[in-house]
Phi, psi and omega in degrees: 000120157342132172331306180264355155290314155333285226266331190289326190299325174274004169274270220284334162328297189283336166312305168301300183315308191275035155219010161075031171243176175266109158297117185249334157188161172212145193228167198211124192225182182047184169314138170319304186274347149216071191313117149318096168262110157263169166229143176228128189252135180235172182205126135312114163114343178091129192291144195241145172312311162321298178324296167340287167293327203270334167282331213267344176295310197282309191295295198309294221284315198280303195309309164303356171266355187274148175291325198307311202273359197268027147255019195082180196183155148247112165294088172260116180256159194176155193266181207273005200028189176338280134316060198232128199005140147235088169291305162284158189301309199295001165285298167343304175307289215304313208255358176302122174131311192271175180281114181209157183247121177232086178296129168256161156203090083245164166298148208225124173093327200072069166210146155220039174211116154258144125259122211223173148241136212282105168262009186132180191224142181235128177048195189278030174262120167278145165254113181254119145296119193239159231265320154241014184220160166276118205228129167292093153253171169260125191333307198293356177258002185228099235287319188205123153203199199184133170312176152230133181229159203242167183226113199263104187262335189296327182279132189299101172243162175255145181324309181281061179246341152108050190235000000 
């Protein structure tokens, strides 16, 4: 993680708690002198474009008090969709049970790509289920990851199906 993703994550983390939303990750793309930020935001209860806009008001005012950012910067806020990041250990927790894709680095297994179902978290390890083994990883290994959801297109449904 970046220097400025660090320090961003740590602002807006405590920001967001004391305003009841979830940081759920932030990332920093493109150039120094004019950085991409994105934030993905969760609420209890599920984030609404209202939620959105109102965050996107609180964040624009703290990123604009930063020196870093007074060459510009693009703000994008958004809820974490579908598929969505997993960082933290209590994600892991939280999420025990669903389908997720996990990159690492260094290779863990001599594997650096998983997919999987998310069994829980041990100590600092997530544990994934693979189709015949249990795979220990360490949180600290782990470079990217996101549920994964499959979308079953085969069933047949009809306008009265109530959709």
């Amino acid at each position: 993680m970046s220097d400025l993703q660090t320090r961003l994550t740590a602002l807006l983390d405590k920001e967001a708690t004391e305003r009841d939303y979830e940081l759920v990750l932030v990332e920093v793309a493109g150039s120094r002198r004019n950085p991409l930020v994105r934030v993905y935001l969760d609420h209890e209860g599920g984030i609404t474009i209202e939620l959105i806009a109102i965050a996107n008001r609180w964040i624009k005012e703290l990123l604009e008090a930063l020196p870093e950012m007074a060459n510009g910067y693009t703000l994008e806020v958004s809820s974490p969709g579908i598929e969505r990041p997993l960082v933290k250990l209590a994600d892991f927790v939280r999420f025990t049970g669903e389908s997720a894709k996990i990159s690492v680095a260094p290779e863990v297994e001599g594997r650096k790509h998983f997919t999987g179902t998310i069994a829980g978290v041990e100590d600092d390890h997530v544990l994934v289920e693979l189709d015949d083994r249990t795979v220990r990883i360490p949180h600290s290994a782990i470079t990217r990851a996101h549920l994964r959801v499959e979308i079953d297109f085969s069933k047949e449904g009809t306008a009265d199906d109530g959709i």
